[in-house]
Structure formats: structure tokens, C-alpha cells
PLY file of the C-alpha trace (Angstrom):
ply
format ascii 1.0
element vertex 138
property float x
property float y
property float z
element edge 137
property int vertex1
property int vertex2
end_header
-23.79 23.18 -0.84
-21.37 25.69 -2.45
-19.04 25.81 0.27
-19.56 22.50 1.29
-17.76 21.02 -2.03
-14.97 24.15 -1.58
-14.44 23.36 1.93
-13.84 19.38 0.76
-11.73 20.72 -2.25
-9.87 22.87 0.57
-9.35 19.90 2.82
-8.08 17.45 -0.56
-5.29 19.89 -1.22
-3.65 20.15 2.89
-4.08 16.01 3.06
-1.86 15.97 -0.37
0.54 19.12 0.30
3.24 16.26 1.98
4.46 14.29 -0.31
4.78 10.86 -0.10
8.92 10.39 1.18
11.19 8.95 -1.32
12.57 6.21 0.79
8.65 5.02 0.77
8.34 5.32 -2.70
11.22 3.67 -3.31
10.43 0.47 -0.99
6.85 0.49 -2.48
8.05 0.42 -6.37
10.53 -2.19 -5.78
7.80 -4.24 -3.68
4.76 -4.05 -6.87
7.66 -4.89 -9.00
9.20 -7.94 -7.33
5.50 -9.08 -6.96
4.89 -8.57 -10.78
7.90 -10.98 -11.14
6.64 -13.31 -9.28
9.23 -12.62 -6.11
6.81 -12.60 -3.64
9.17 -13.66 -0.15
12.00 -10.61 -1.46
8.86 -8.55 -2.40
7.63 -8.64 1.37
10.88 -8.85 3.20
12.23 -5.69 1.29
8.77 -4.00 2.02
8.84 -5.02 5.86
12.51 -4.23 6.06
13.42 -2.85 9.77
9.93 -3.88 10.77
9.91 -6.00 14.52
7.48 -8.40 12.96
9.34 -9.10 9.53
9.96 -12.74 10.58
6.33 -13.58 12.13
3.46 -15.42 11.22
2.04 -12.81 9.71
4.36 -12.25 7.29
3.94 -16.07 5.75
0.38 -15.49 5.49
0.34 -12.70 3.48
3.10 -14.28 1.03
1.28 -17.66 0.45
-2.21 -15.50 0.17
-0.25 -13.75 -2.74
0.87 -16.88 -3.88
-2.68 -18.19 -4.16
-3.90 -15.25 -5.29
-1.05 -15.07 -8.15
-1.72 -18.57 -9.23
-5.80 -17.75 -9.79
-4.86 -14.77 -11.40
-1.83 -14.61 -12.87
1.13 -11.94 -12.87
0.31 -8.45 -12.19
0.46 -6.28 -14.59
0.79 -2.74 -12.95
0.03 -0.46 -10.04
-0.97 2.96 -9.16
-0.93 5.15 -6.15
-4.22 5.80 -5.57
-4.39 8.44 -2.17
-1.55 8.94 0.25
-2.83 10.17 3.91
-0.80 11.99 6.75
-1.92 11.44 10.08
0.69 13.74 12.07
4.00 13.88 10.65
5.40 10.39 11.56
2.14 8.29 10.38
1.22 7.38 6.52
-1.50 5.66 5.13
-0.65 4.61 1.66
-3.60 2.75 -1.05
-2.36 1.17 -4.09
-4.49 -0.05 -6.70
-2.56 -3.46 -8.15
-3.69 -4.67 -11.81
-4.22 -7.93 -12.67
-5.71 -9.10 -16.38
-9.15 -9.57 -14.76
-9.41 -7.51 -11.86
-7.82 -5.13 -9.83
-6.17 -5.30 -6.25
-6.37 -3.00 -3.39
-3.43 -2.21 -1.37
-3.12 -0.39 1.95
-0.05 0.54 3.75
0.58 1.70 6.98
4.01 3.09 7.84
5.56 4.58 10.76
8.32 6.51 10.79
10.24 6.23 13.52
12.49 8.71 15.35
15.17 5.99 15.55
14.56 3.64 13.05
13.83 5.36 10.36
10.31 4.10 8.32
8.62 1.19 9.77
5.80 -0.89 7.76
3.15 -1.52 11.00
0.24 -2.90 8.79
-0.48 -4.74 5.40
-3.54 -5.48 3.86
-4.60 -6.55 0.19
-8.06 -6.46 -0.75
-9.61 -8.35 -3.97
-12.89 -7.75 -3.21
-15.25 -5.51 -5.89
-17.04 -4.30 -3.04
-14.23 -3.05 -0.99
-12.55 -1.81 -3.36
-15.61 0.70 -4.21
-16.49 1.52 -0.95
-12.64 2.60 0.03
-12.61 5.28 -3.42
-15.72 6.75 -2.43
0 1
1 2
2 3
3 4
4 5
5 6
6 7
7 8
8 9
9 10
10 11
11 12
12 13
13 14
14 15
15 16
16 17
17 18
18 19
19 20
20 21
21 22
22 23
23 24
24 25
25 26
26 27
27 28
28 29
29 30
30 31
31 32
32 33
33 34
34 35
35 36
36 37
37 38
38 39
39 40
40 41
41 42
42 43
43 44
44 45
45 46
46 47
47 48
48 49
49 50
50 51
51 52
52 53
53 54
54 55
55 56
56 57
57 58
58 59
59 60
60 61
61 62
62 63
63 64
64 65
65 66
66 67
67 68
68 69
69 70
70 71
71 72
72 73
73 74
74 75
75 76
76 77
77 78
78 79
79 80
80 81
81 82
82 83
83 84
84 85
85 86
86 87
87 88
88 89
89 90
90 91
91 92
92 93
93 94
94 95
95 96
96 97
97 98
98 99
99 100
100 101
101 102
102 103
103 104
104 105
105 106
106 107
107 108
108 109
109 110
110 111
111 112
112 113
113 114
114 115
115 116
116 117
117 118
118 119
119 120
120 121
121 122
122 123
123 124
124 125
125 126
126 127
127 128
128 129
129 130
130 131
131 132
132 133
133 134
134 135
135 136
136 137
């Protein structure tokens, strides 16, 4: 058992020795921050910036979810970068943890970064239920 809990201590610190790139980090902020404003179309177009399905379908339906979600709920009121994964060097997994006065939202990010364009967003999910939101932390 000993080794066991080193061994997943061992494996915690390589998955967080990259840091996450400060273009991302950048994008990111300014996306929680538009959204705690209440920008929600420049929030997502900044985010998806570069990204071949910016001006889809898909993109409307995650703005008017966050507008319905927004008008349950309210503003948020923070965020936090809860775990940042590497898969290779050109794939990131990124979970944010929103806060809202009654509940918090979970945010997952998927980027690619591209050997010609630079950082590209290729998924984008938000998750408000308790449930889900345990069993990703665990």
C-alpha cells in the first residue's frame, strides 16, 4: 500500500511538471472573466479563437446554455484551475471549477496545439451537475 500511494504521488508530480502555456492561461482568464460580466458571445469567440468550428452550431449552443444557466443563477463569481493534464506535448486537458452564489460549475477544456496554428480549442464542456462534478475530483 506504501508504494502504491508513492508511486501515485510520483505520477501527480510528472502530469504537473509542464506548465500550463501562457497564451492558454491568458485566453482562459479573459474567457471566466468576460463570462463573469455577463459577455458570454466575446467570452466564447475569444476562447475558440483560430478554432475551424468557431462559427458552428455548436458554438450557439453552448452560449445560450450559459445564458440560461446565467439567468437561473446569476453572475459568476470566480474560478479556479482545478488539474491541468498533458497528453503528449501538443494535447491539454484543462478543468476549471466556475463559482456561482449557489453552486459551483465544472469546466473542461480541450486544446490542441497545432504545429501551424498555434493553440486550437477542439472541445468544450460545462458541467452543473453535483454528481459530476464529484466523480471528475476523485
Amino acid at each position: 500500500m506504501r508504494w502504491a500511494l508513492v508511486g501515485m504521488v510520483a505520477l501527480g508530480m510528472i502530469a504537473q511538471a509542464q506548465p500550463v502555456p501562457r497564451e492558454l492561461e491568458r485566453r482562459t482568464s479573459q474567457f471566466f472573466k468576460l463570462l463573469m460580466a455577463g459577455e458570454i458571445e466575446r467570452a466564447y469567440e475569444q476562447l475558440a479563437e483560430g478554432n475551424p468550428q468557431r462559427d458552428s452550431l455548436w458554438l450557439e449552443q453552448l452560449c445560450e446554455r450559459t445564458r440560461q444557466f446565467q439567468r437561473r443563477h446569476g453572475l459568476p463569481l470566480g474560478w479556479e484551475l482545478l488539474r491541468a493534464e498533458w497528453h503528449g506535448k501538443a494535447l491539454l486537458r484543462l478543468e476549471y471549477l466556475e463559482y456561482y452564489d449557489a453552486l459551483p460549475l465544472r469546466w473542461e477544456l480541450l486544446f490542441y496545439r497545432s504545429p501551424r496554428r498555434g493553440w486550437l480549442l477542439l472541445q468544450l464542456r460545462m458541467e452543473e451537475r453535483p454528481e459530476a462534478l464529484l466523480r471528475r475530483a476523485e
